[in-house]
C-alpha positions in Angstrom: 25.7 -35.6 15.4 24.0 -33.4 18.1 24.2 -35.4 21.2 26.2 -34.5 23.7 29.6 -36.0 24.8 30.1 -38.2 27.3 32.5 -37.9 30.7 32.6 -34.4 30.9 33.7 -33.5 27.5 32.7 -30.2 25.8 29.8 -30.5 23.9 29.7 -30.0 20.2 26.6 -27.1 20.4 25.9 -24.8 22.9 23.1 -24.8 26.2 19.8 -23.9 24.6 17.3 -21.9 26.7 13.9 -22.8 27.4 12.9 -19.5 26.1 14.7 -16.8 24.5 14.7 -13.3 26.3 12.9 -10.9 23.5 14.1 -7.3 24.1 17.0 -8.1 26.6 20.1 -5.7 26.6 22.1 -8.9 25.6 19.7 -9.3 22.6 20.5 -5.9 21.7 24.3 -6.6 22.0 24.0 -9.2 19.6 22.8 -7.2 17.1 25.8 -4.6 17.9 28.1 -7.5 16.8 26.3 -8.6 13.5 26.5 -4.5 13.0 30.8 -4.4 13.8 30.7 -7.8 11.7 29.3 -6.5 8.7 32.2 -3.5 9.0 35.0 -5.1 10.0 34.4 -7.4 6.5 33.4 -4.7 4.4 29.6 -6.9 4.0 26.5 -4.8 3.0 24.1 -7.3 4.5 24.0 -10.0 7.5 22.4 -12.2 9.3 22.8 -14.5 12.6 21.1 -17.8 12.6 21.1 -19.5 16.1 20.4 -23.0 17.3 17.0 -24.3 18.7 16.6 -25.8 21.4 16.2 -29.1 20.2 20.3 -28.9 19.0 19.1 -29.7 15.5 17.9 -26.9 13.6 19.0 -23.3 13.0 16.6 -20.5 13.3 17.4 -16.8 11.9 17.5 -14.3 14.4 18.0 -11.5 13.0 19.2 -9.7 9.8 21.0 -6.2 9.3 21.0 -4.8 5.4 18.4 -7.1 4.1 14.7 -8.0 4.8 14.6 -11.0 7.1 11.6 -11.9 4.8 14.1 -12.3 1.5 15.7 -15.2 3.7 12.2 -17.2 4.3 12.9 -20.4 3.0 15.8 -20.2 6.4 14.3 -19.5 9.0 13.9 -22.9 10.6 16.6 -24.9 8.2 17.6 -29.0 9.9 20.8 -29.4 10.7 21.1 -32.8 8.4 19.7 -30.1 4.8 23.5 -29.0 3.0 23.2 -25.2 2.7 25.6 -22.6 3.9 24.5 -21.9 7.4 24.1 -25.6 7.9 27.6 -27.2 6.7 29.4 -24.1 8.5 28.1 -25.8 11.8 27.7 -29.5 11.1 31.8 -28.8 9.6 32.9 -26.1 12.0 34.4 -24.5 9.1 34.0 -21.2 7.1 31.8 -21.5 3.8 32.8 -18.8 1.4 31.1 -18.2 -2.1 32.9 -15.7 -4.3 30.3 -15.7 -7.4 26.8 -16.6 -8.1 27.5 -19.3 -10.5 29.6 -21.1 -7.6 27.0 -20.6 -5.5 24.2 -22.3 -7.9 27.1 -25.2 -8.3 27.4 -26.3 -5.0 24.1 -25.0 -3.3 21.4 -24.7 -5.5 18.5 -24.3 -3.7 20.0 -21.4 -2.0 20.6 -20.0 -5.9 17.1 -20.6 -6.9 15.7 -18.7 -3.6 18.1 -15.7 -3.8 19.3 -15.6 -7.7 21.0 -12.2 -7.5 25.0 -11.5 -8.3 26.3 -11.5 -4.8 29.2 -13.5 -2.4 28.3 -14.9 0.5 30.1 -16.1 3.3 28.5 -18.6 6.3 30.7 -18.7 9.5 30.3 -20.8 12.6 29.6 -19.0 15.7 32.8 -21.1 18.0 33.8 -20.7 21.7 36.0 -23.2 21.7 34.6 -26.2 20.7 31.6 -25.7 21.2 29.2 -24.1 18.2 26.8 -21.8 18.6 24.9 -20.6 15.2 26.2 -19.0 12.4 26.7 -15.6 11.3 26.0 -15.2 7.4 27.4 -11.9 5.3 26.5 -10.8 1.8 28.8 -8.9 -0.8 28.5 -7.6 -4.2 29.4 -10.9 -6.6 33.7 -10.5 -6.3 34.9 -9.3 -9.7 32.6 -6.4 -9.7 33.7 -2.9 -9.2 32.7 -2.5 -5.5 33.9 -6.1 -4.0 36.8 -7.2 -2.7 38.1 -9.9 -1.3 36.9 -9.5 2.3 39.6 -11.5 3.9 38.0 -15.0 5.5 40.6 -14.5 8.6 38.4 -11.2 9.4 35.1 -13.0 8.7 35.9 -16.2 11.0 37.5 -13.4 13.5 33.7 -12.1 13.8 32.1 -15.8 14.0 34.1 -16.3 17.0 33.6 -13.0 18.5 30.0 -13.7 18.2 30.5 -17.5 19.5 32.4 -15.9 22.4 29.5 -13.5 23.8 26.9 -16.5 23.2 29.2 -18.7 25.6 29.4 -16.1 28.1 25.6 -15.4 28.3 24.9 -18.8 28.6 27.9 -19.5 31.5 25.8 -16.3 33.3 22.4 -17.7 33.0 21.4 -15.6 30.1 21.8 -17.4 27.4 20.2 -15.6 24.3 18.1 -18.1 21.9 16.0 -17.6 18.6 13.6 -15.7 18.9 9.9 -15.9 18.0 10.2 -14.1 14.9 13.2 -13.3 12.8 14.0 -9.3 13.1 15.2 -6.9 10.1 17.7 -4.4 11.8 17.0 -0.4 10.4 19.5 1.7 9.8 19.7 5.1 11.3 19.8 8.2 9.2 23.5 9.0 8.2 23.0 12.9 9.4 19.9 14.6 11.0 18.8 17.7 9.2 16.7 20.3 10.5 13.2 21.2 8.9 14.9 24.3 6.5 17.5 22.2 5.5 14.7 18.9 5.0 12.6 21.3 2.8 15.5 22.7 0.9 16.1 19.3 -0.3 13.0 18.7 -1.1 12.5 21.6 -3.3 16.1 21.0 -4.7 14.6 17.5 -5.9 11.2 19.1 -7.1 12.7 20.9 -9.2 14.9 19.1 -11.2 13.3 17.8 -14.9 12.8 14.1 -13.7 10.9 12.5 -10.7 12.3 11.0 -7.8 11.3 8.5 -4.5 13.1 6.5 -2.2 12.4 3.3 -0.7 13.0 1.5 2.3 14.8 -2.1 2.2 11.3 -3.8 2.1 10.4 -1.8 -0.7 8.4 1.0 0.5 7.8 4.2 -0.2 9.8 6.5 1.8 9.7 9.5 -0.2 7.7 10.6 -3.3 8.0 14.2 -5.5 5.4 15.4 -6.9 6.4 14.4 -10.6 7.4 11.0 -9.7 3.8 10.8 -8.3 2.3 12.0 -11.5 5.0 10.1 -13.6 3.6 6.9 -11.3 0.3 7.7 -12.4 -1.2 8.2 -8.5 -2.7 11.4 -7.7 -0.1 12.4 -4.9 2.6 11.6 -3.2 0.2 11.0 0.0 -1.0 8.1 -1.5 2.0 6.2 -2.0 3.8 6.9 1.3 4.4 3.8 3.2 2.7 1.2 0.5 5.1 -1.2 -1.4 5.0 0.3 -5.7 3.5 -3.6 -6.3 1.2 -3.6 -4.3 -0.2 -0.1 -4.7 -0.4 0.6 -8.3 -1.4 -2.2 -10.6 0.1 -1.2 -13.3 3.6 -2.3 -11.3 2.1 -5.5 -9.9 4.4 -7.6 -12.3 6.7 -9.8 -10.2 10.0 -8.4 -12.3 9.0 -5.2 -10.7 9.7 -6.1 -7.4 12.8 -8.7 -8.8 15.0 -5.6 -9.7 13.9 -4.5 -6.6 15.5 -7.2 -4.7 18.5 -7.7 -7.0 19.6 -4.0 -6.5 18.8 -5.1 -2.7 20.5 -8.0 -2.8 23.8 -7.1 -4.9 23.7 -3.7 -3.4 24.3 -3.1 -7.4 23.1 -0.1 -9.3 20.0 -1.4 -11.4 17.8 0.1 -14.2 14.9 -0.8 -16.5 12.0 0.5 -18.6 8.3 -0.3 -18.5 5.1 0.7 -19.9 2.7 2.9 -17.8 -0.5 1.9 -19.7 -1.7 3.1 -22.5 1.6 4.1 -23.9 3.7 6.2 -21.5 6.8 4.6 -21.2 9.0 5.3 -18.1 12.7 4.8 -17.1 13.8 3.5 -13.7 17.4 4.1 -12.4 18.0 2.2 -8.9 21.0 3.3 -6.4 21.3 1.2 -3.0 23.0 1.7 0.0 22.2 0.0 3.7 18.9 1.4 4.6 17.3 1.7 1.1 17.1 2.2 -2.4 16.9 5.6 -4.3 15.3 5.7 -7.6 15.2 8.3 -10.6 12.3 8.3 -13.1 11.9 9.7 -16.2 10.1 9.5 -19.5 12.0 7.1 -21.9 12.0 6.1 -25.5 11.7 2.1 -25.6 13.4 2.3 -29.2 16.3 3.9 -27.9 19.5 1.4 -27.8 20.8 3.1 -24.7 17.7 1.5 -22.5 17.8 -1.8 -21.6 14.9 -4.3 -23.1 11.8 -2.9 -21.6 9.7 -5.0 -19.5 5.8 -5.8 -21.3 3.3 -4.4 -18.9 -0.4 -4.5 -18.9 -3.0 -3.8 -16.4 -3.6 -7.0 -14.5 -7.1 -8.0 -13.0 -7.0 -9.6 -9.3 -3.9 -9.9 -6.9 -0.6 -11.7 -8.4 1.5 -13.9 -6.8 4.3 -12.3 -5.1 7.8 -13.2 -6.4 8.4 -14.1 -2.7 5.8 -16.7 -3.0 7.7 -17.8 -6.2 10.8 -18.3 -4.8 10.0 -19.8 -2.0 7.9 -22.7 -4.4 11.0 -22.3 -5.9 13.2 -23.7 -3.5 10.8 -26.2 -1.9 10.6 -27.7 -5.6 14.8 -28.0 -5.6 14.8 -29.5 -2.4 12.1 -32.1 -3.3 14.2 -32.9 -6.1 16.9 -33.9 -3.6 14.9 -36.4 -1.9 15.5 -40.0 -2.2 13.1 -42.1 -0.2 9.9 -41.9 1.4 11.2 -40.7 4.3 13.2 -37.9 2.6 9.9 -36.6 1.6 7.9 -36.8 4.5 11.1 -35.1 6.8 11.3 -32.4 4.2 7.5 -31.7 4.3 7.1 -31.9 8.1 10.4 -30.0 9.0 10.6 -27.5 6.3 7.5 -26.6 5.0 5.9 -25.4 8.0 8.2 -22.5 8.6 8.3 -21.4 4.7 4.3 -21.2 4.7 3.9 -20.2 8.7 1.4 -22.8 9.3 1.7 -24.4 12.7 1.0 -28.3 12.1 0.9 -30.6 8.9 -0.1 -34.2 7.8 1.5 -36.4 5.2 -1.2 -39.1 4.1 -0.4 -42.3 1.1 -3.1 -43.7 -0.1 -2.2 -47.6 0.0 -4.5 -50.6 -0.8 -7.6 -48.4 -1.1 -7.1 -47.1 2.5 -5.2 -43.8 4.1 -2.5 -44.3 6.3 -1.0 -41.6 8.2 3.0 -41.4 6.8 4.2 -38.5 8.6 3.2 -35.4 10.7 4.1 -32.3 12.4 2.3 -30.7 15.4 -0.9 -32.5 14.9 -2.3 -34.7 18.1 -1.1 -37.9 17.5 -4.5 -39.3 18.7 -6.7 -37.1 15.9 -4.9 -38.7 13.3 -5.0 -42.3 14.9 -8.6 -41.4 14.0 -8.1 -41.5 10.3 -5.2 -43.8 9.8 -6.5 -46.8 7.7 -10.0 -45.4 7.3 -11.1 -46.2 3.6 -10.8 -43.8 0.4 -14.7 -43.8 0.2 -14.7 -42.0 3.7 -16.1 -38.4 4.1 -13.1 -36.8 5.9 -12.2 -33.8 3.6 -8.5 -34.7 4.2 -9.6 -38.2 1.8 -12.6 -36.6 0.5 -10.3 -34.2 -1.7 -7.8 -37.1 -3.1 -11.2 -38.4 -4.4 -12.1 -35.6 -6.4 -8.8 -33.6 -7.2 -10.2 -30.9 -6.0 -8.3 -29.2 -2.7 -10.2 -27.5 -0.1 -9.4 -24.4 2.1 -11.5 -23.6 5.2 -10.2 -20.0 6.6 -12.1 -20.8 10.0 -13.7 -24.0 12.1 -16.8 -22.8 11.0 -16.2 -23.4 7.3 -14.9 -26.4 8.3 -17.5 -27.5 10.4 -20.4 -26.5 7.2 -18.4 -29.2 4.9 -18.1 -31.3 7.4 -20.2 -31.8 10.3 -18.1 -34.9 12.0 -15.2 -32.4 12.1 -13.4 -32.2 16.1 -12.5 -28.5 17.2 -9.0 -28.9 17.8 -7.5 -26.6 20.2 -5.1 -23.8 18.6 -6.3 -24.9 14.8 -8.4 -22.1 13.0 -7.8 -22.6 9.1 -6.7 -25.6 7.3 -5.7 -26.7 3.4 -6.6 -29.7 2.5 -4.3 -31.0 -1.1 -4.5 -33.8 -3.2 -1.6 -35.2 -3.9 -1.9 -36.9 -7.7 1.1 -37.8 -9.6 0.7 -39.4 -13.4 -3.1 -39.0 -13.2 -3.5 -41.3 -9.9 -3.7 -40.3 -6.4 -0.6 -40.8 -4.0 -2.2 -39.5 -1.2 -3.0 -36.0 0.9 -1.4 -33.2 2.4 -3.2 -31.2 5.4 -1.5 -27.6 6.9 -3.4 -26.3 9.8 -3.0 -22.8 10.8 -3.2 -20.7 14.9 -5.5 -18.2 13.4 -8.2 -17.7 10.6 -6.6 -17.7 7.4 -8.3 -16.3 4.3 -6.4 -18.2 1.6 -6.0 -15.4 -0.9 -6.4 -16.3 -4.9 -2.3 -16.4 -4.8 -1.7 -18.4 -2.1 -3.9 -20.6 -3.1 -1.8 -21.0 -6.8 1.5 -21.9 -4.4 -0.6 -24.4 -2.2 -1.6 -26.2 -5.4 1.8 -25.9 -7.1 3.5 -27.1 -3.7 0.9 -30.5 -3.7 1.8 -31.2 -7.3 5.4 -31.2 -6.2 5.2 -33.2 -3.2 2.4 -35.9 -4.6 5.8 -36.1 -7.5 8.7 -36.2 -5.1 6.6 -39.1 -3.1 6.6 -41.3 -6.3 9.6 -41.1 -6.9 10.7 -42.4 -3.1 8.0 -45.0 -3.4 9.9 -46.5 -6.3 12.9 -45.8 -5.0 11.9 -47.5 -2.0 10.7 -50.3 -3.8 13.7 -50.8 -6.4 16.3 -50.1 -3.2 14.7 -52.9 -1.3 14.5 -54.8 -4.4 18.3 -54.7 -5.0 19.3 -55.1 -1.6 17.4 -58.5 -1.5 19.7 -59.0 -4.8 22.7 -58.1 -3.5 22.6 -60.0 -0.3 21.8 -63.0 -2.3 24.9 -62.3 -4.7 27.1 -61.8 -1.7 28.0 -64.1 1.7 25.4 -64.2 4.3 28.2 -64.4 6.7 32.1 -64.7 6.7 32.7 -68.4 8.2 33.7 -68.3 12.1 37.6 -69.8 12.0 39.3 -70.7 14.7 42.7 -68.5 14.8 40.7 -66.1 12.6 38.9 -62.6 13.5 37.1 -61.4 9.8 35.2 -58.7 8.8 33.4 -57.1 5.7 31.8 -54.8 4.1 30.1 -53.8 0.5 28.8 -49.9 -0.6 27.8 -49.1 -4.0 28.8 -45.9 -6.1 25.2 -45.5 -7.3 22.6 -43.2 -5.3 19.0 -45.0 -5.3 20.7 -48.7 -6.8 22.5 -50.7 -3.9 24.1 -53.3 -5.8 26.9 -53.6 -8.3 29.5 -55.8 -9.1 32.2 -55.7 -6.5 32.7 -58.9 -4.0 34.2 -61.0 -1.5 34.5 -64.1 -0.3 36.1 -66.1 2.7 36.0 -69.7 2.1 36.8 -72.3 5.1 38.6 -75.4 3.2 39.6 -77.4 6.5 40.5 -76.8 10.2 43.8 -75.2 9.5 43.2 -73.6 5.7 41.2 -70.9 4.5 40.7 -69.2 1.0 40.1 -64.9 0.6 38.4 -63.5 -2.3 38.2 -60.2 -3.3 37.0 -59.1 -6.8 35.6 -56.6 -9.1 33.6 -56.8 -12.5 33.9 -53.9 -14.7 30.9 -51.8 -14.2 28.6 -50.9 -11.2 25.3 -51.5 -12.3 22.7 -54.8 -12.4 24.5 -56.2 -15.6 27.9 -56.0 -13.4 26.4 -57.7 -10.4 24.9 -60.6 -12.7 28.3 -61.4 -14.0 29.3 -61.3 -10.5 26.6 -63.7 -9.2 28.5 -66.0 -12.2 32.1 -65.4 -11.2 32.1 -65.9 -7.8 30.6 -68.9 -7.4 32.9 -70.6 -10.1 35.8 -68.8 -7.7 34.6 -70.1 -4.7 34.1 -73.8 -6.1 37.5 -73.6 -6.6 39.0 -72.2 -3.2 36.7 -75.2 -1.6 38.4 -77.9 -4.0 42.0 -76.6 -2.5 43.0 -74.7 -5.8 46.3 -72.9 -5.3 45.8 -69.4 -6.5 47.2 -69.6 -9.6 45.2 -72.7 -10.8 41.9 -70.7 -9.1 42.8 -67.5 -10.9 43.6 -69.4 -14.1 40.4 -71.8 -14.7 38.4 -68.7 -13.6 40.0 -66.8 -16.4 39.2 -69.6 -19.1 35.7 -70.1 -18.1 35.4 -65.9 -18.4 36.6 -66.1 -21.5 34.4 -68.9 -22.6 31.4 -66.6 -21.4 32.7 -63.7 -23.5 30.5 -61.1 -21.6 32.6 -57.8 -22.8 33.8 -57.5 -19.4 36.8 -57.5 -17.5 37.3 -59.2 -13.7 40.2 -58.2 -11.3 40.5 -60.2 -8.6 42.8 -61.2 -5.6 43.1 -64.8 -4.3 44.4 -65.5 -0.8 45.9 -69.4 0.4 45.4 -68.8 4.4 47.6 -71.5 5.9 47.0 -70.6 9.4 49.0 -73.6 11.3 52.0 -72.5 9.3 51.1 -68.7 9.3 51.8 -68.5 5.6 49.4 -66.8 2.7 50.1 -67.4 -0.7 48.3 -64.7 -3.2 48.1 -64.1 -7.1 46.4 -61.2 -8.2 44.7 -60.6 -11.6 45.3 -56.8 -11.9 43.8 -56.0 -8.4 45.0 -53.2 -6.2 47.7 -55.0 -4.1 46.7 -55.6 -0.2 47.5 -54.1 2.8 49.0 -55.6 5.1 49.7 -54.6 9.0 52.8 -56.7 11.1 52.2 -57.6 14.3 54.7 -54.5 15.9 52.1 -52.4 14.2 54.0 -51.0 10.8 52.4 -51.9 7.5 53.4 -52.2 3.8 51.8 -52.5 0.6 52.7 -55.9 -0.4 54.4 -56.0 -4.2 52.4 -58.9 -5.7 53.6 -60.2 -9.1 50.9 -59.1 -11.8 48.6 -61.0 -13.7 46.3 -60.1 -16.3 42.4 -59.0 -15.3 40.1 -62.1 -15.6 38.3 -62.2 -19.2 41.1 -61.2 -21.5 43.8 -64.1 -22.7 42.7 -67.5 -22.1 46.5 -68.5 -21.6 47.1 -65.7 -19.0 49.0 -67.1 -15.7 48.9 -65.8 -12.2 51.9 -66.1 -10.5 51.9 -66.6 -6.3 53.5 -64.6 -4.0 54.5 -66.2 -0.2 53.9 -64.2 2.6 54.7 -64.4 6.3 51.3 -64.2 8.1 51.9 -64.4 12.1 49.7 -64.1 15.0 48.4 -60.4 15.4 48.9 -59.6 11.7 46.6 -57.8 9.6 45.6 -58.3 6.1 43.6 -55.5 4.3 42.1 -56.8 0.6 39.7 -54.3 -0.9 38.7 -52.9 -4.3 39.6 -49.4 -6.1 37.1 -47.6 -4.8 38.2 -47.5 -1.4 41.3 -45.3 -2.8 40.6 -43.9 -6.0 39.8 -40.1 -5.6 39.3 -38.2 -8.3 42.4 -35.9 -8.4 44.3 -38.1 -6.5 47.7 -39.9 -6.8 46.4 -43.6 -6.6 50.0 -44.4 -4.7 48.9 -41.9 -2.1 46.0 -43.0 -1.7 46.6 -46.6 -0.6 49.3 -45.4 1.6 47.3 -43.0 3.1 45.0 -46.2 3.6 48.1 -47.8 5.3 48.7 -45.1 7.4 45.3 -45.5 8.6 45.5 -48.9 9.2 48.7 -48.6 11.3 46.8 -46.1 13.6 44.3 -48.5 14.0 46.1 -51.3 15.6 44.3 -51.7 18.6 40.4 -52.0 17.0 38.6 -55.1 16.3 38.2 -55.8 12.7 34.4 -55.0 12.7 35.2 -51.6 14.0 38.3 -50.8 11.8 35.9 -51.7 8.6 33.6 -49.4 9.9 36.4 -46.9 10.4 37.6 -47.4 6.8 34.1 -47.5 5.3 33.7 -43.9 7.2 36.7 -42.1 5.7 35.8 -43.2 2.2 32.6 -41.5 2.8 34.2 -38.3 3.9 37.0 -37.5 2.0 35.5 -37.7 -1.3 32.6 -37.8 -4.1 32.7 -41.8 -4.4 32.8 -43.0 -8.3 33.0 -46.5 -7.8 31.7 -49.5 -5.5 34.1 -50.4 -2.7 34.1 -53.7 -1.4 36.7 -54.8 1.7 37.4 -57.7 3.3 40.0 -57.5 6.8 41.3 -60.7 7.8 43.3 -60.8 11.5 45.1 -63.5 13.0 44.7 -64.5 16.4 46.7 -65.8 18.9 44.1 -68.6 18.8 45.6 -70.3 15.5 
């Protein structure tokens, strides 16, 4: 997907730097265009995301309107994960999400990290055909009061504004890359005031019967009156000044605290609530937003009053909470484990996503397998240090083993520590702190998960909490892709012993085929083929499909093709084929139904003869390149009336035709005229003329895949004839 194009062509992403030039004018006019972006579309908030260097991840670069930290789970997101930033690049194609509950529908990870009533919009960054990054913009939820539509002309207008000036800096040598560290753009003060008029307001505000403070858009304490302060409980407005309300008075330290915080952030949505300042003093808290922070009013409230919104419980809590950043972000590492499939789904989302979200620099994925470790996937680490380890028995000392023995997980905030528990330990170069977590799913252990960190690390009681949580997810997720792996590998083996090997080699004849099922994690179901060689000149195509994609389809399969293909090698016509097949289905009574189409290839006379039992009719391409959907005469599916006849059809079949049989859910589409569909196939097969019939099933195969959320199994069998017969 990332590689570049051969001959010359343009390349699908841009030049990468070695290294990105921190503080550089053209660094600086980057940020002037997320800043005309976010007017020009009316957005309150923004952010650029910009490709690595190694073409297949995007790093944020900077945000303007909204902590760079409320984007964490982003800021080094693969190419190959489906969020907004990522399918505007991979699709080159604007992403626009009018409403939070669309959002949660079609990315839900993104929901869970940032589940605040907003629209967002993901655009790519394009000069030409080439692709950049992508610039993301935030709105209040469309249908509220202060959204509007903000136009998605305007919005990919600034994508390729920004796309352009990327291009250019590369083409001069300057080409601007992700930084080190994602940046949170301030916004200036909207008028200067002089030191009278800055005490006037002051006193203005002093004043007035209720106390006020303002915050920045991380949440700190910009401004604090004296009766706020007292109403806060601190003993001045000196002590609050620059400290995050959470974090500097307990009584606050309740995530939902610093949730309405974000949400008012986030929605740029006026927000209010009560709470309890302990013993019994309960307090109301009106919100206002705009770009560079968040005003608040508070006053002394009645929680029984029916104007106030439900107050929030509060109590004084002992020790350091987690932060609901720290939530979230467990939060959307737990959705995107859910997503994973196999083993190597796991391991890619732990190596490539993980480290960014908990800023650790390497980490090592370890299964425990036949009472041994074995090193499954890593990030950073020294290959050769974990060589070291790989196979070494579960009885061995290592504390990356040593803590799936006991359950227990271990954090050493320096080498030292380390080196206390265990002696043996190698000073690795860069590595200062390490977690070591257990991974044990159902009771038993699945094997260990190691993050190693540039610089001591104390591992504070909360981060400690996540670490855990986050093993417990991961040990999960990589059961569930061991059994997948096993039942996938299982039902291959089934499947390939259900279907041909290999289409016979026949002279005159060029064949190709290929089988995908509908159901994620089960490859098997009950579609099939056949191509049967009956003598020198004659040859019999099958193509069939048992009601159902699922094991008990793809038994009843393994039964009916068989009986069809005994038949075809006898030198059945198709109606006699298609008519013993239908008694003996009958006779089985499974509850199921069979369609299937039978093919006579006469290829000295270049004739076909075909009978269908209510299969989608074939395809079939002349030799001048023009194709038609051939009108078979009906007969009934297989497993229905034992006295059901299959009438024949007689084709023309001449050198350089092409004859397409395949099964429904090659064309069905949900929402989609059937008809359409299979001449929309036709149409592709006509444009096709000049590929092999390997590629143009490949070809066919691929556009199923794309166009559509497949429901059922597809199954297609391409038979060309060659000048040869």
């Amino acid at each position: 997907m990332c590689a570049m194009r051969e001959g010359g062509a343009a390349q699908p992403y841009g030049p990468r730097p070695p290294s990105p030039t921190a503080g550089s004018p053209r660094r600086a006019e980057l940020d002037r265009l997320l800043e005309l972006a976010m007017r020009d579309t009316g957005a309150h908030a923004g952010a650029v995301f910009l490709l690595a260097s190694d073409g297949q991840t995007l790093r944020l670069e900077v945000t303007a309107g909204i902590p760079a930290e409320y984007l964490a789970p982003w800021f080094g997101v693969a190419l190959s994960s489906r969020f907004p930033v990522t399918d505007a690049v991979r699709e080159r194609r604007l992403v626009w999400l009018g409403d939070p509950e669309e959002l949660a529908r079609r990315y839900p990870r993104e929901a869970i990290a940032l589940p605040y009533h907003h629209a967002v919009a993901a655009a790519p960054l394009l000069a030409g055909t080439t692709v950049w990054g992508t610039l993301l913009l935030l709105w209040p939820g469309i249908g509220s009061a202060e959204a509007d539509d903000p136009g998605t002309e305007r919005v990919r207008a600034a994508g390729r504004r920004v796309g352009r000036f990327l291009r250019d800096a590369a083409d001069s040598g300057h080409a601007v890359g992700p930084g080190p560290a994602p940046r949170t753009l301030t916004r200036p003060p909207n008028g200067r005031r002089g030191p009278a008029e800055a005490l006037a307001a002051a006193d203005l505000v002093e004043r007035l019967p209720w106390g006020s403070c303002s915050l920045d858009l991380e949440g700190r304490f910009t401004y604090v009156s004296e009766t706020a302060a007292a109403l806060l409980g601190a003993s001045g407005p000196g002590n609050l000044i620059g400290t995050q309300p959470w974090q500097s008075l307990p009584w606050c330290a309740d995530p939902a605290f610093e949730d309405y915080f974000r949400a008012t952030v986030v929605s740029r949505k006026p927000g209010h609530y009560t709470a309890m300042h302990p013993p019994n003093q309960w307090l109301a808290f009106e919100l206002y937003p705009d770009g560079s922070g968040v005003s608040v009013r508070i006053s002394p409230a009645d929680p029984g009053g029916h104007a106030q919104p439900e107050p929030i419980g509060a109590e004084t809590f002992q020790g350091e909470p987690i932060r609901l950043g720290e939530v979230y972000r467990v939060l959307h590492l737990a959705a995107a484990l859910s997503e994973t499939v196999g083993v190597a789904d796991v391991v890619d989302l732990v190596t490539e996503e993980m480290l960014p979200a908990f800023g650790a620099r390497t980490v090592a994925l370890l299964a425990a397998e036949d009472g041994r470790m074995h090193v499954i996937g890593r990030s950073g680490y020294n290959p050769a240090l974990l060589e070291h380890f790989d196979g070494v028995p579960l009885t061995h000392p290592a504390p990356a083993i040593r803590v799936l023995a006991t359950g227990v997980p271990s954090f050493f905030a320096s080498f030292d520590e380390l080196s206390r528990a265990y002696p043996p330990a190698p000073r690795q170069k860069g590595l200062h702190a390490w977690a070591f977590l257990p991974l044990i799913a159902s009771g038993r252990p699945v094997g260990s998960c190691v993050f190693a960190f540039d610089r001591p690390h104390p591992f504070p009681d909360q981060q400690r909490v996540v670490f855990i949580a986050l093993a417990g997810l991961i040990a999960q997720a990589l059961e569930r892709a061991r059994l997948y792996d096993t039942s996938n590998e299982l039902a291959k083996t089934l499947q390939a012993a259900l279907l041909p090997d290999s289409l016979p080699d026949l002279p005159g004849l060029d064949a190709a085929a290929r089988y995908l099922p509908s159901v994620r994690g089960m490859d098997i179901g009950g579609d099939f083929y056949d191509l049967v060689r009956v003598d020198d000149t004659t040859s019999v195509a099958v193509i069939g499909d048992v009601q159902g994609h699922n094991v008990t389809a793809a038994a009843l399969m393994g039964r009916v093709r068989p009986a069809i293909r005994a038949h075809a090698a006898s030198g059945a016509t198709p109606p006699r084929a298609l008519s013993q097949a239908n008694r003996q289905l009958v006779d089985m009574d499974p509850g199921r139904f069979v369609s299937c189409l039978y093919a006579h290839l006469d290829l000295a006379r270049h004739r076909a003869v075909l009978a269908t039992a209510g299969h989608p009719p074939p395809v079939l391409r002349h030799p001048d390149g023009h194709t038609e959907i051939l009108p078979l005469r009906p007969g009934l599916l297989l497993g229905i009336d034992p006295d059901a006849d299959y009438p024949p059809t007689e084709i023309p079949l001449p050198p350089g035709s092409v004859l397409a049989l395949y099964t429904d859910g090659l064309v069905e589409t949900p929402g989609v005229d059937i008809d359409d569909a299979m001449s929309g196939l036709a149409t592709q097969l006509a444009r096709a003329s000049t590929q092999s019939m390997d590629r143009l099933a490949t070809a066919l195969i691929d556009r199923a895949r794309k166009t559509a959320p497949r429901t059922d199994d597809i199954a297609l069998l391409l038979i060309g004839l060659t000048t040869a017969g």
